[in-house]
C-alpha positions as CSV (number, residue, x, y, z in Angstrom):
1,X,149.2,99.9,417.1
2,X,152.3,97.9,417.9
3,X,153.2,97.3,414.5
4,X,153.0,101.2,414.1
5,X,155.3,101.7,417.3
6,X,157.8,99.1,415.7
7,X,158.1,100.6,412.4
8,X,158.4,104.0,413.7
9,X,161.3,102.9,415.9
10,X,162.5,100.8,412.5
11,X,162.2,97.4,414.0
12,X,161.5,94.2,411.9
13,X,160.9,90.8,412.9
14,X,164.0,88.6,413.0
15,X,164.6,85.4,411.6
16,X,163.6,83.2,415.1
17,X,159.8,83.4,416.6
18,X,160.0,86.0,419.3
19,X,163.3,87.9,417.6
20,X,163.3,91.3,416.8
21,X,166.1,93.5,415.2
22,X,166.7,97.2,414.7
23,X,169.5,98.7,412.7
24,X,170.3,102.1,415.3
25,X,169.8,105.3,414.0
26,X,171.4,108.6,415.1
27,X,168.3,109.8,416.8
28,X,168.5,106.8,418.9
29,X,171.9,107.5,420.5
30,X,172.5,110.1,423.3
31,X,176.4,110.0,422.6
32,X,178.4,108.8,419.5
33,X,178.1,104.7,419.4
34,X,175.8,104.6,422.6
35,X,172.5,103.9,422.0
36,X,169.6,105.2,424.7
37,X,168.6,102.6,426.7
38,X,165.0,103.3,426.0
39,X,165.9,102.3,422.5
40,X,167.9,99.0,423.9
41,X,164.6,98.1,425.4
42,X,162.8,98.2,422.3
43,X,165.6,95.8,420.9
44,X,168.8,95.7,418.6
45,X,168.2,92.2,418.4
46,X,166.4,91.1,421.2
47,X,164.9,87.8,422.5
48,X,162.0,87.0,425.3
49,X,160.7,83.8,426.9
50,X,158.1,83.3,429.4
51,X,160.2,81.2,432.2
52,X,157.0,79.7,434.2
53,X,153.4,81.2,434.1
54,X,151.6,80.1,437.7
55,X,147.9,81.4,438.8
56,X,149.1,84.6,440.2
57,X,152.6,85.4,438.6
58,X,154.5,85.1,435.3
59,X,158.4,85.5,435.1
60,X,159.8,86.3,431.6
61,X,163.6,86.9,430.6
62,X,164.4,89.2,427.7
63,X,168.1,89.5,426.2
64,X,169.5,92.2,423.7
65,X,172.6,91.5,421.9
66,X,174.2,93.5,419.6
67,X,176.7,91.2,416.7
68,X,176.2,88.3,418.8
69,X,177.5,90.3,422.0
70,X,174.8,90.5,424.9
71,X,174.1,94.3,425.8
72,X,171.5,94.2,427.9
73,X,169.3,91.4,429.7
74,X,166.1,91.5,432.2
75,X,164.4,89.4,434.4
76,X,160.8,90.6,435.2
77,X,157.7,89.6,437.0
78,X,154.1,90.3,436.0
79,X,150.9,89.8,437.6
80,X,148.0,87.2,436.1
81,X,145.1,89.0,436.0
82,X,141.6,87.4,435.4
């Protein structure tokens, strides 16, 4: 089902583990040259690592860089469950 959600969106894998790219479409861009951050989410080229995985939490980083330039970056926290 992912792989379905990623080409719909036109995403392929990059060339590092983990790497993703999309080439923006018009119908992912609210104004001229700016794309929807739903869409930066779902990466132009984008990168994640987990940071540290414990019993009860994981914390993960993810970047998004557009030509080398970094457009977007999040720190998250999940919860470990079972």
């Amino acid at each position: 089902m992912a792989t379905d959600f990623n080409s719909a969106l036109g995403l392929q894998a990059g060339d590092e583990p983990g790497t993703l790219i999309l080439d923006p479409r018009p119908e992912h861009q609210v104004a001229p040259d700016v794309v929807h951050f739903a869409i930066l989410t779902a990466p132009l080229v984008g990168k994640g690592r987990l940071l540290r995985k414990g019993k009860r939490l994981a914390v993960a980083e993810g970047e998004v860089t557009q030509n080398g330039e970094l457009v977007a970056k999040a720190t998250v926290q999940f919860a470990v469950l079972g």
